[in-house]
N, C-alpha and C positions, 0 to 999 in steps of 0.2 A: 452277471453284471446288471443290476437295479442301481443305477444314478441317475437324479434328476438335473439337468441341466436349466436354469431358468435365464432367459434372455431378454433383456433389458433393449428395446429397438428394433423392428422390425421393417427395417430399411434392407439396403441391398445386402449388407454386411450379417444383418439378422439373419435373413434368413437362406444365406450361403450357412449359416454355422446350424440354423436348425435343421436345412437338409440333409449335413455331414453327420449331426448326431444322430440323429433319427435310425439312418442308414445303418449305423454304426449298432443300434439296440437302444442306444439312451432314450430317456424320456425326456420329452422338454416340453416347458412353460414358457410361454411367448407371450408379451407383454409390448406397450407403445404407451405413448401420452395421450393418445385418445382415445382409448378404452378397447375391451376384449369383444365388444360386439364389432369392430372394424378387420378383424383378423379371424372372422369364421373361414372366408374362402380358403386362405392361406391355413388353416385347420386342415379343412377337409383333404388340400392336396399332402400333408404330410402325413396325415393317415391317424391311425388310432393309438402309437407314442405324444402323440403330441396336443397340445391342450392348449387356449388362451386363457389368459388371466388379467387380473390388473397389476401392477410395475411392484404391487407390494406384497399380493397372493405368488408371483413367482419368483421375488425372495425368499421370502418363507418357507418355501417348497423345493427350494435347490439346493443340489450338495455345491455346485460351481455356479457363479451367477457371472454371464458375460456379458458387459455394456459394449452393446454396438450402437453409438449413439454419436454423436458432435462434440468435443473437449470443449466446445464452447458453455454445453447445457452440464456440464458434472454438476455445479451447485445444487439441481435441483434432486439430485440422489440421493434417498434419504439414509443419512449416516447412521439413524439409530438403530433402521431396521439392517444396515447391511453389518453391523458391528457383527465378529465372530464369522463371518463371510468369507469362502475365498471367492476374490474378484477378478476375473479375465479381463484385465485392462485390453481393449481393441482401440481407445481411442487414438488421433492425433493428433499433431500442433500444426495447423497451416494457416497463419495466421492471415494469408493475402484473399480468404475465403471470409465473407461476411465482414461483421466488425468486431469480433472477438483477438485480444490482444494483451500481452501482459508483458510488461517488463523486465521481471525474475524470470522467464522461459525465456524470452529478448536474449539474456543476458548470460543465459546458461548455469544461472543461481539455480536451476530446478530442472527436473526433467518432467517431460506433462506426467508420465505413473507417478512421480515425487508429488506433482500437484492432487493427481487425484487421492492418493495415499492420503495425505496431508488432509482434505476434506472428510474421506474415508476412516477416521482415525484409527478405530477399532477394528477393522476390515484388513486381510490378507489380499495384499494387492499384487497382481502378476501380470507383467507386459508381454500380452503374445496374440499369436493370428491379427496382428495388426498391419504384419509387412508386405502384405501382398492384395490385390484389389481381388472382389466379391467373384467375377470368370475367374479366374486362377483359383481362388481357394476351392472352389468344387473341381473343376479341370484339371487340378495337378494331382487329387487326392489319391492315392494308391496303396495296395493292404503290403502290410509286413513281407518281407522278400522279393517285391516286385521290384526288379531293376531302375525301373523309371521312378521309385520311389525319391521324393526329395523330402526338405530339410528346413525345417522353421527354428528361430530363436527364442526365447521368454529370456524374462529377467525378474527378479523380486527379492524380497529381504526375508520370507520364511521358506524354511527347506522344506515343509511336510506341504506349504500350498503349491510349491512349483512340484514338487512331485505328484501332487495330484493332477497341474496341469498338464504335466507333461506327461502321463497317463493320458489323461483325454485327447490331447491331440493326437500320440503314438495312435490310438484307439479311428481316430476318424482319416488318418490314411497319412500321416504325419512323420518323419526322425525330426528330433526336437536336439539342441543344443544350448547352454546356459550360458547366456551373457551375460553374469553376474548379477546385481544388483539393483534396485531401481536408479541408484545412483548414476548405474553406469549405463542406466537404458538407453541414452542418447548413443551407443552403438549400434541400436536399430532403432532409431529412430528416422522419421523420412529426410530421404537426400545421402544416405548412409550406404555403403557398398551392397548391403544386402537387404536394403529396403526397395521392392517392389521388381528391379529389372532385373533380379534370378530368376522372379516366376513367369518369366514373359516371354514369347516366341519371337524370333526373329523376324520383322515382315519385307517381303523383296520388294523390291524397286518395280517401279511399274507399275503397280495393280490399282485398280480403281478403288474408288474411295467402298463401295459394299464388297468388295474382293477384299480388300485391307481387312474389313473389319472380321469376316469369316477366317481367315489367314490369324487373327489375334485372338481368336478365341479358342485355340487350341494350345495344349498344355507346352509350358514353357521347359527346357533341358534340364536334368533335375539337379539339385545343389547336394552331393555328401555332405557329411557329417562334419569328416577336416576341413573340405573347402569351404562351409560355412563360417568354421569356426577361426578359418585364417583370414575371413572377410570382417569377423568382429573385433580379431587383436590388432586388423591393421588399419582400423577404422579411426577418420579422422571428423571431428566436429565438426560438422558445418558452418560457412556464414554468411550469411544470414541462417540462425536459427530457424527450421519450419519447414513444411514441404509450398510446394507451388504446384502448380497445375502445369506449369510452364517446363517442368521437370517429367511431365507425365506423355507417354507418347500419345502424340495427337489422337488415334485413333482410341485410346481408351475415354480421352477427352467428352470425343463425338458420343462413344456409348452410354457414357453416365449422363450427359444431358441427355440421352434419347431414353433412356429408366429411369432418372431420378425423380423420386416424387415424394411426399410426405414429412415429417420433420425428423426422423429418423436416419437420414441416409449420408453414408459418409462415403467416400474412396467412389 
């Protein structure tokens, strides 16, 4: 297996997914908006798969290109170079974050993969590894047959790009399930049965606030296959359209402000 993965974001969400490929054998091109001299340290610790570049050398250079980035910034993705692309939509709609705000997503006229497709034109767009925050996605990950393995969704409107996605994430520790189409992505989208609190550990009563947070950063109960996928057909639309923070348990709260840094970071 020689794929190159190129990743658009080198936020927390980044580089959860380039630790998973890396591990995995992929190559990957890591990329930010502020250039490839700000991502040598994070080079060195993922070792000699992985390489920075600029946002439009690890286009270029990827069989899969995954934006871990803010749904606020998609505009500035450039469409011509990602045309003939498949795209790992990671992003989300949380509109109560910043001032980014639309009223076709408001409205449920659109799902945010519909918006990015939509910008995307030419580009195979695929909703996935978006439903679970940057500790879980490395902390749950586990190989083919391990019991504690659990279970992510995508969704997109080409079959040969979801099947490549869903190869890569089998690949980085993944069962993957298909929640049809980007149309219907708002079945995982956040506030959604199986957006975020399948991957999460239960935290007991009691503990102090740095107890809580050690207690949350280990792997959450894993989701099968059918339970996932009875969590997508009996999935109802949120309303208010979006995630909130106010939805997210406190302590994961605490730890993205205590790591967030750079314009990259999302979850």
């Amino acid at each position: 297996m020689t794929q190159i993965i190129g990743i658009i974001g080198s936020g927390l969400v980044g580089k959860a997914v380039a630790r998973l490929a890396v591990a995995a054998g992929y190559h990957v091109v890591i990329s930010n908006s502020r250039g490839p001299e700000t991502l040598v340290g994070l080079v060195q610790e993922l070792g000699p798969l992985a390489r920075a570049s600029t946002v439009e050398e690890a286009i270029e250079s990827a069989d899969i290109v995954s934006i871990a980035i803010p749904l606020a910034t998609f505009e500035a993705l450039p469409t011509e170079k990602l045309a003939g692309k498949i795209v790992l939509d990671q992003t989300n709609y949380y509109p109560g974050l910043g001032e980014f705000r639309r009223a076709d997503l408001d409205n449920g006229e659109l799902t945010s993969s519909e918006l990015v497709q939509r910008h995307l034109r030419n580009a195979k767009v695929v909703k996935g590894i978006h439903n679970l925050g940057w500790i879980h996605m490395e902390g749950n990950a586990r190989p083919k047959g391990d019991s504690r393995r659990t279970t992510l969704p995508i969704a997109g409107d080409d079959v040969s790009a979801k099947d490549a996605v869903t190869r890569f994430i089998e690949n980085i520790g993944y069962d993957v399930v298909d929640a049809g189409s980007l149309a219907d992505s708002w079945r995982i989208e956040p506030n959604t049965s199986i957006y975020f609190t399948p991957y999460t550990p239960e935290i007991p009563e009691g503990l102090t606030e740095e107890e809580a947070k050690k207690a949350y950063k280990q792997p959450g109960e894993p989701l099968s296959p059918s339970e996932a996928r009875k969590l997508i057909e009996t999935a109802e639309r949120p309303s208010p359209i979006g995630g909130t923070l106010e939805s997210m348990p406190p302590v994961h709260v605490a730890l993205f402000l205590e790591l967030a840094s750079g314009d990259t970071i999302k979850k």
